[in-house]
C-alpha positions in Angstrom: 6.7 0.3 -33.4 5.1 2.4 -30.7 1.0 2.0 -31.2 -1.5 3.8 -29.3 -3.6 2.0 -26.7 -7.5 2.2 -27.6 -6.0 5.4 -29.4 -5.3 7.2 -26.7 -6.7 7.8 -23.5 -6.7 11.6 -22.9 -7.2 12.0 -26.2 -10.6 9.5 -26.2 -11.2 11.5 -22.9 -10.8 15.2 -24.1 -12.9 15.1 -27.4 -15.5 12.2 -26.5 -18.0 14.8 -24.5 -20.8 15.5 -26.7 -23.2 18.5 -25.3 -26.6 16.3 -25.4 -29.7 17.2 -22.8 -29.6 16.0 -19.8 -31.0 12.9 -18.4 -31.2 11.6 -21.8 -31.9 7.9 -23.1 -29.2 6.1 -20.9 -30.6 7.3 -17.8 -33.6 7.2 -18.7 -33.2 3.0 -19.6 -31.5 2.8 -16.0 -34.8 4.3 -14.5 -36.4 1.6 -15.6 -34.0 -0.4 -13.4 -34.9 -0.7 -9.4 -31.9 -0.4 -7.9 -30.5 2.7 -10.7 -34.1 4.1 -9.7 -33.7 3.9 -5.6 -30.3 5.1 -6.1 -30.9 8.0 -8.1 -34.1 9.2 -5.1 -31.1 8.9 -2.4 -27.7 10.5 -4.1 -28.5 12.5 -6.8 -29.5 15.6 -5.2 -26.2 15.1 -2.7 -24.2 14.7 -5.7 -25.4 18.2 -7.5 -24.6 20.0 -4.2 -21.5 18.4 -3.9 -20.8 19.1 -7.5 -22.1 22.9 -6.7 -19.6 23.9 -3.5 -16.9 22.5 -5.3 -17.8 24.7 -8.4 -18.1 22.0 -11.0 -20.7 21.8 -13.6 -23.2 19.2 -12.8 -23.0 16.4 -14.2 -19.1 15.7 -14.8 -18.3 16.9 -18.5 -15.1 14.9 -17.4 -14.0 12.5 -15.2 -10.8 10.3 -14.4 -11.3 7.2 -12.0 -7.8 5.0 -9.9 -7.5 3.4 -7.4 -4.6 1.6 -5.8 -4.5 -1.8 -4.7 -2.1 -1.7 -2.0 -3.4 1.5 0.0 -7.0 0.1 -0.8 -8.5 3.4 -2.8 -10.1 4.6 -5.0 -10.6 8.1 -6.3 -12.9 10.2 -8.6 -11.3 13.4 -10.2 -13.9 16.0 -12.1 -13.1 19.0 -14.2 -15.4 21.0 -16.0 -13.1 22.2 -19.1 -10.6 20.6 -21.9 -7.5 22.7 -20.7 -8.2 23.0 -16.7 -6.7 20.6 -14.3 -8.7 17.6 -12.2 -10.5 18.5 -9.1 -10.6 15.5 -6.5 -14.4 14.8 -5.8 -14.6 11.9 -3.3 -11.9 8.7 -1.8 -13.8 5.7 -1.2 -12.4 2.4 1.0 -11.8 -0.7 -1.4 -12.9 -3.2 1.2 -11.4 -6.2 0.2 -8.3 -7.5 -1.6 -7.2 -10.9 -3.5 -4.0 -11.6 -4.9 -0.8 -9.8 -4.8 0.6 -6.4 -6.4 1.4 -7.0 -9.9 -0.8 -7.3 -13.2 -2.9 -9.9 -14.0 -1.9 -12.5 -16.8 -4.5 -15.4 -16.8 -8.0 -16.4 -16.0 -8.1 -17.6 -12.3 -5.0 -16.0 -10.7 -7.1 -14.2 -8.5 -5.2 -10.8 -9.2 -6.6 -7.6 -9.7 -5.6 -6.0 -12.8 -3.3 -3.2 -13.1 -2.7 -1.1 -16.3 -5.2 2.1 -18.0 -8.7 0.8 -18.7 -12.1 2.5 -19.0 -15.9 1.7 -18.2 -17.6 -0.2 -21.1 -20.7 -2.0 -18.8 -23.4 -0.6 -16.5 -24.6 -3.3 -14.9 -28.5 -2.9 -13.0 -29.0 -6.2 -11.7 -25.7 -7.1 -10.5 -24.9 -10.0 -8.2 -23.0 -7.1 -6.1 -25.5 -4.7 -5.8 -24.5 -2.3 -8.9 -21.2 -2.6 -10.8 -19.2 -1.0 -13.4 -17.8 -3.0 -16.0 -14.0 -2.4 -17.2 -12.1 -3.0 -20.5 -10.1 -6.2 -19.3 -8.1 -7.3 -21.0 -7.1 -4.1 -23.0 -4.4 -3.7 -25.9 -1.3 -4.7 -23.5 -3.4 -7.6 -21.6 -4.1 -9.1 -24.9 -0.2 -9.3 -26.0 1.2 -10.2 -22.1 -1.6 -12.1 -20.4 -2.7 -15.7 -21.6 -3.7 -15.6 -25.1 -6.5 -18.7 -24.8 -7.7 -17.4 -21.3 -6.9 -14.4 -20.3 -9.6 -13.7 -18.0 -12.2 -11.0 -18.0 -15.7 -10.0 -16.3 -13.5 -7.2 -14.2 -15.8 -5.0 -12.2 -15.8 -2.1 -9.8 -18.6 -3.1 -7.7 -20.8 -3.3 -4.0 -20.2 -6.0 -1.8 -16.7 -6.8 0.3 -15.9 -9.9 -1.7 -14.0 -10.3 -4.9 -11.9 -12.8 -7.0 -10.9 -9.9 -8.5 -12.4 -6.9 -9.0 -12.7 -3.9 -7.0 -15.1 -4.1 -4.5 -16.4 -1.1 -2.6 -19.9 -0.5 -0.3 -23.0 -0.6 -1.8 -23.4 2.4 -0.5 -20.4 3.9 -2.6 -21.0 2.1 -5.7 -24.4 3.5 -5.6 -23.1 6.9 -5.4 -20.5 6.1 -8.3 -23.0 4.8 -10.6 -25.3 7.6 -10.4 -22.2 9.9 -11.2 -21.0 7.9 -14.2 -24.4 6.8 -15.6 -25.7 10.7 -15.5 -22.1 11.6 -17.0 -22.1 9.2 -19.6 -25.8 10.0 -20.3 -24.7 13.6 -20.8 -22.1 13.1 -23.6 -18.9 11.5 -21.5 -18.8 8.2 -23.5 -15.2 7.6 -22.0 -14.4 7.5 -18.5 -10.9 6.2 -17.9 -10.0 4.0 -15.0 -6.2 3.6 -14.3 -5.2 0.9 -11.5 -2.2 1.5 -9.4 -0.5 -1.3 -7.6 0.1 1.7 -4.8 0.4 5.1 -4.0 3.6 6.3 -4.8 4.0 8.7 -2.8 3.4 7.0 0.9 6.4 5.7 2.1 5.3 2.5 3.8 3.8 1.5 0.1 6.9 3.1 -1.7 9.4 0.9 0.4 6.6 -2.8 0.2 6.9 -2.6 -3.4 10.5 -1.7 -3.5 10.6 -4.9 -1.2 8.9 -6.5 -3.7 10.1 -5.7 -7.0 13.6 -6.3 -6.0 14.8 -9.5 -7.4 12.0 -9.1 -9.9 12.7 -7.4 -12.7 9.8 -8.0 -14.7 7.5 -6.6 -12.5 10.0 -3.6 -11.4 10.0 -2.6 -15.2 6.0 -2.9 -15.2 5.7 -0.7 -12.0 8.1 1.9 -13.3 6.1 2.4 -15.7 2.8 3.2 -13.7 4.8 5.1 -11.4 5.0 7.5 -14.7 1.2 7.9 -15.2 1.4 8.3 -11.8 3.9 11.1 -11.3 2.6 12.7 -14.9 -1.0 13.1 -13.2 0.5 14.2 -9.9 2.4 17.2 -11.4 -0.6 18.1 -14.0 -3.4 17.1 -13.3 -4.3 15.9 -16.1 -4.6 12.7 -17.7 -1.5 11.1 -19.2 -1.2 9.7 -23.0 -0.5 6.2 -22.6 0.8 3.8 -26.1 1.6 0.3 -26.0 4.7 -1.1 -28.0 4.1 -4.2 -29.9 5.5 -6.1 -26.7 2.7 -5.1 -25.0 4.7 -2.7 -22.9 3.2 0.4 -21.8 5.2 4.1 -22.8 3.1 7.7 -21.3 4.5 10.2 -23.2 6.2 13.3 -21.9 6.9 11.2 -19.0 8.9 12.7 -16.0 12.7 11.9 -15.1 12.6 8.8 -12.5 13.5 10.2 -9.2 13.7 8.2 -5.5 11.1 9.2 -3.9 12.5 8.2 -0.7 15.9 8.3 0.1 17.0 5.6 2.8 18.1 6.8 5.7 21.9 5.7 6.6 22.1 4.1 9.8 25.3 5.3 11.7 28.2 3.1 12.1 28.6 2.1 16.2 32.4 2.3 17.3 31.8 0.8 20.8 34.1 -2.2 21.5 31.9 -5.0 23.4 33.4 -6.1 26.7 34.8 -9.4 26.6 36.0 -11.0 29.5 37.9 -14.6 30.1 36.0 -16.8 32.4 37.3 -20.3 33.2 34.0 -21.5 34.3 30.4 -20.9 34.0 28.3 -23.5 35.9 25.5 -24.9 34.0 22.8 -26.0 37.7 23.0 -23.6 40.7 21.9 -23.7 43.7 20.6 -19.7 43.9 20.6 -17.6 40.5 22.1 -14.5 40.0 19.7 -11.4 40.8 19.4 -8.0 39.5 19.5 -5.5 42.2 16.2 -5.1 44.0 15.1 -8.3 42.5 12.7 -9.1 39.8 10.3 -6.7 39.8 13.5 -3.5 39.6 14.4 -6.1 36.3 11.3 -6.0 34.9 11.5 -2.0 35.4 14.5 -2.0 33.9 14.0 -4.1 31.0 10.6 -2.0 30.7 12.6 2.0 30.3 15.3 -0.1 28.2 12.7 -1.2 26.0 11.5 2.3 25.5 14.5 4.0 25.3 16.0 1.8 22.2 12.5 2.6 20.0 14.3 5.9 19.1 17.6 3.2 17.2 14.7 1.8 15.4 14.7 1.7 12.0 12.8 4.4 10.0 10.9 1.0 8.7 10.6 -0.6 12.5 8.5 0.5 15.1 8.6 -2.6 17.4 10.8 -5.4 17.6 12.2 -7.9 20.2 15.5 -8.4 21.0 17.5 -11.6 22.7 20.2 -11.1 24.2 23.0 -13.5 25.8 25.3 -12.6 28.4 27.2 -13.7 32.1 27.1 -12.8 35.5 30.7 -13.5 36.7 30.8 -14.7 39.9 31.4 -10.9 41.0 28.5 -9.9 40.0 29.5 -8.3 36.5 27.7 -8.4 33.6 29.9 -9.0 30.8 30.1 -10.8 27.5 26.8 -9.8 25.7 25.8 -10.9 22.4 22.4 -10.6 20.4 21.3 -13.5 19.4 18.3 -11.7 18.1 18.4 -8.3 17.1 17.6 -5.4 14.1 20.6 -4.4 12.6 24.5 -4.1 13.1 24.3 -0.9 14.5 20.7 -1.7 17.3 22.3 -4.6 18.2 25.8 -2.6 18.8 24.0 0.4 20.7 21.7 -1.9 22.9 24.8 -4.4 24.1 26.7 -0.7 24.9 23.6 0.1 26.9 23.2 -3.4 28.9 26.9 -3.4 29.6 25.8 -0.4 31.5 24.0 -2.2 34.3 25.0 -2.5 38.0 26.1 -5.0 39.3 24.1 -8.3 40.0 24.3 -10.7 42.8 26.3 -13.6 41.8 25.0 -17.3 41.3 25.9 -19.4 44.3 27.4 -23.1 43.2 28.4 -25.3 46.0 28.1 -22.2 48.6 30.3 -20.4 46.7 29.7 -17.7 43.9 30.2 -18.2 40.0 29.6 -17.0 36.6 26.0 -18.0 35.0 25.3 -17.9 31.7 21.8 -16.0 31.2 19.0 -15.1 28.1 17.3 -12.6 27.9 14.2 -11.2 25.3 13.7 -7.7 25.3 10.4 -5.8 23.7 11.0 -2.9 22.0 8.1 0.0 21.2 5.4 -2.2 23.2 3.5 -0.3 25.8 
């Protein structure tokens, strides 16, 4: 049995707007607040000309709220009509973060929710400046979280502190009151608020959760599922119907075929052949160590391009590294027998011992006033200036 959750959210959001004057009693009870009152004096007129160059009808006959936990986000989306498709409004910073990607499940786990909620609560007078009260825990918390504590008092809110909650400037939340309080005194008694674990479509996010969800089913199947809100809103800008099953589990209807977003890039397979050389004896104390030509300072040159020049056999998911490498200085000169002992991949590792093979060679160590092989260890930094 599928059933929908809080009947359904695009439907809630296309037919709750009720054409009421302006500035009616719900502001008009925040005015009698301070901060609601100060707020209103600084934004409001901002807002409306904000509202007016982006040719949407003051104040929002609909509006969509997420935000995204990982990327640290949150958006506003406004359209004026039933049929026409969201218009981004503004991006503010979530300034701080608790917890880990994932839903949240029980009263002090310190996670920020993730799932489709809406606002139920302006708070005035709250200990964060203003806040904005959401419906945790909703239909699918209330089946999969803790059924004795499941936790609750979820807030966007000012501040840069949170157990919890989504926690933005006062500034900001300032701005986002006065834009859902005039809204909702207007007619728009459902403003929906869906919380991403990330962005879906920026890679570095993409490829942390992959990371993530990996030996993790559970929470693989509960991601798959935002990622379809979040490609359904992406491709129609509009607001997705979203059920719950009896499990708990979340279905959006008319949901898009699953698609990588990112296909991994296939490293290429090396087919250089490491020289390996037999040596009898490598001497362990010297009198003199081997040197590079032109001493250290030409080394640290060398090791300095080299450096530079393997950042392009990165990884697509690397951009600086170190390397160790082993090798000898025979006792004429050569430098053979390298092996990473700390490297990237099979194929770095194979390109960068083909490259150090390439170097001149070195004067050898002197044992007993006469030259042998010495073993040598060397660390390598990759992409750093």
């Amino acid at each position: 049995m599928i059933l929908a959750l809080s009947g359904s959210f695009t439907l809630q959001a296309q037919t709750s707007y009720v054409n009421t004057p302006a500035y009616s009693s719900f502001v008009t009870y925040q005015m009698g607040f301070q901060r609601p009152r100060e707020t209103f004096a600084r934004k409001e007129a901002n807002l409306k000309a904000l509202f007016e160059a982006k040719n949407l009808q003051w104040p929002a006959k609909y509006m969509y709220i997420r935000s995204f936990k990982y990327d640290s986000q949150l958006e506003v989306w406004v359209k004026n009509t039933l049929n026409e498709p969201y218009k981004l409004l503004k991006v503010y910073k979530v300034c701080a973060l608790v917890g880990t990607l994932g839903p949240k499940r029980f009263e002090g786990d310190y996670q920020v929710p993730e799932g489709f909620y809406h606002i139920n609560h302006f708070n005035p007078n709250s200990s964060y400046y203003l806040s904005l009260g959401l419906n945790y825990p909703n239909a699918s918390d209330r089946i999969l979280s803790d059924p004795i504590k499941p936790g609750g008092d979820i807030y966007i809110h000012g501040g840069c502190a949170t157990v919890g909650c989504i926690p933005i400037q006062d500034d900001q939340i300032g701005e986002l009151y006065v834009l859902t309080a005039s809204s909702k005194s207007a007619g728009l008694d459902f403003i929906p608020v869906h919380i991403f674990p990330i962005k879906y479509d920026v890679k570095k996010s993409y490829e942390y959760l992959a990371k993530l969800t990996k030996d993790n089913q559970q929470l693989k199947a509960f991601s798959d599922k935002m990622e379809d809100a979040y490609d359904y809103f992406e491709k129609h800008r509009q607001i997705p119907i979203v059920m719950i099953k009896d499990n708990g589990e979340y279905v959006i209807s008319d949901a898009l075929p699953k698609v990588l977003k990112f296909q991994p890039k296939v490293r290429p397979v090396s087919t250089h052949k490491p020289v390996v050389r037999q040596i009898d004896f490598v001497a362990d104390a010297v009198a003199k160590w081997p040197q590079y030509p032109g001493g250290s300072e030409a080394f640290a040159a060398y090791l300095k391009e080299l450096g530079k020049d393997m950042v392009k056999v990165l990884p697509d998911s690397v951009t600086k590294a170190y390397a160790q490498v082993e090798f000898i200085v025979d006792k004429d000169g050569a430098p053979v027998n390298f092996k990473v002992l700390k490297g990237v991949d099979t194929y770095f590792n194979a390109v960068l011992v083909e490259k150090m093979e390439q170097m001149p060679k070195w004067s050898p160590a002197i044992y007993r006033e006469k030259p042998v092989a010495k073993k040598m260890v060397q660390t390598i930094p990759i992409g750093f200036d």
